[in-house]
C-alpha positions as a printed Julia matrix, in Angstrom:
113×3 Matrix{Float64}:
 -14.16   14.63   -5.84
 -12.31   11.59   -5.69
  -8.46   11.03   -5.25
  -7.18   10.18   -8.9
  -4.22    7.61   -9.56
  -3.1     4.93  -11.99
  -4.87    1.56  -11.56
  -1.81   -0.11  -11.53
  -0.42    2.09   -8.3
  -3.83    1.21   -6.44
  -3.72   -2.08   -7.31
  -0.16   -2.53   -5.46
  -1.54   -0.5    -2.72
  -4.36   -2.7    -2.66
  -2.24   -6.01   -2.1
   0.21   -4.19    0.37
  -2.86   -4.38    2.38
  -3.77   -7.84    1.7
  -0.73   -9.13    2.7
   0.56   -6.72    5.65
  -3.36   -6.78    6.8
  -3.9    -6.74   10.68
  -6.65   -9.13   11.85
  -8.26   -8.63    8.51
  -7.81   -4.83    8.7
  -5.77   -3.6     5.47
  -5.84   -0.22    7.2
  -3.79   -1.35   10.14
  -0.07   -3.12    8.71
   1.55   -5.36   10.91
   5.04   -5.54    9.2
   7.89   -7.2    11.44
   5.45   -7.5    14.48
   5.34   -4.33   14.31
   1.83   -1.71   13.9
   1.75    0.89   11.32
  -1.0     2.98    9.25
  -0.39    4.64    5.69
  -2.07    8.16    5.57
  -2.0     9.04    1.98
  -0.08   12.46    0.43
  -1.79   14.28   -2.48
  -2.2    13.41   -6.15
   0.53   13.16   -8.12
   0.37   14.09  -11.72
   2.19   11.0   -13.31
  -0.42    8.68  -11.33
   2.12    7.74   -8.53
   0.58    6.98   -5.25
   2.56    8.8    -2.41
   2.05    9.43    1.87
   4.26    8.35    4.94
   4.11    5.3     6.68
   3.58    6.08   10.45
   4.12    3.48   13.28
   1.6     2.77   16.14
   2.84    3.28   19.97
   1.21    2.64   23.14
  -1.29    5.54   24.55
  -2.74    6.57   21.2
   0.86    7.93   19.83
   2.08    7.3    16.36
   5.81    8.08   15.11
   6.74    9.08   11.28
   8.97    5.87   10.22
   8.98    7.75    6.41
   7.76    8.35    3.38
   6.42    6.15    0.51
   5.62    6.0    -3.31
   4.39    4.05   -5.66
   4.9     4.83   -9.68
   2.03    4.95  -11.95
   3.1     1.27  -12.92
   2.6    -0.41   -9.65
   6.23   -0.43   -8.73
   7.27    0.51   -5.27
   9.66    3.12   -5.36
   9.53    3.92   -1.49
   7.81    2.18    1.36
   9.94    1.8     4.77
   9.73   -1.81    6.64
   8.82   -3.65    4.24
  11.83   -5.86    2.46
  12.73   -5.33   -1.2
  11.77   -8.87   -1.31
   8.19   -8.17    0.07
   7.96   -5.41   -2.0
   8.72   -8.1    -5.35
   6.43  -10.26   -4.06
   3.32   -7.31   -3.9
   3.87   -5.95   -7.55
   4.79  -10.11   -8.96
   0.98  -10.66   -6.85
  -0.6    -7.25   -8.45
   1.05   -8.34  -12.24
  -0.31  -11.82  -11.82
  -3.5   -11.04  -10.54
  -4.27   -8.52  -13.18
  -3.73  -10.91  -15.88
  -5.89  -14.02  -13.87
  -8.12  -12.61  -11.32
  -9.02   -8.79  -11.94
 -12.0    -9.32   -9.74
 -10.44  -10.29   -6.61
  -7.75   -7.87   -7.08
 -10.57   -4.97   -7.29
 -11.7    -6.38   -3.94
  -8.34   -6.08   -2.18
  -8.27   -2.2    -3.61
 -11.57   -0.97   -3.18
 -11.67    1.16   -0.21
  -7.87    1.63    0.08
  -7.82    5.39   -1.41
């Protein structure tokens, strides 16, 4: 079984990636020259995507920075580090890419969940 949320929550996820991407690597965010990974948190009824943000430190260590959600509509309710401008900018890119580009936009998600 898969892990079920809206399209519209993995779709934001899916460009938070894009544009935070480390050399390429939407699994690895580079966010104020700073490393971090996403692990994801379990399924939420309403289709909101929610985990914590952790950030990388030397010898293998990681450190909780906090938690994160994003509603069923692609808004981003939480996600530490990254500006509330950045976090416009991801849901104005998911919006305008849903209505122009679907395709690329499924690219940028697929493998995120």
């Amino acid at each position: 079984m898969g892990y079920s949320c809206s399209r519209d929550a993995a779709n934001t996820l899916g460009v938070i990636g894009k544009m935070f991407a480390t050399d390429g690597n939407p699994n690895t965010l580079t966010i104020k020259n700073q490393r971090y990974f996403f692990e994801r948190g379990g399924e939420q009824c309403d289709g909101a995507i929610t985990g914590t943000l952790y950030r990388m430190l030397p010898n293998e260590m990681c450190r909780k920075v906090g938690s994160t959600r994003i509603n069923a509509d692609g808004t981003i309710a939480r996600f530490p580090v990254i500006t509330a401008a950045d976090r416009v900018e991801a849901v104005s890119t998911m919006r305008d890419l849903s209505a122009s580009n679907l395709q690329l936009l499924h690219a940028w998600t697929s493998g995120r969940l």
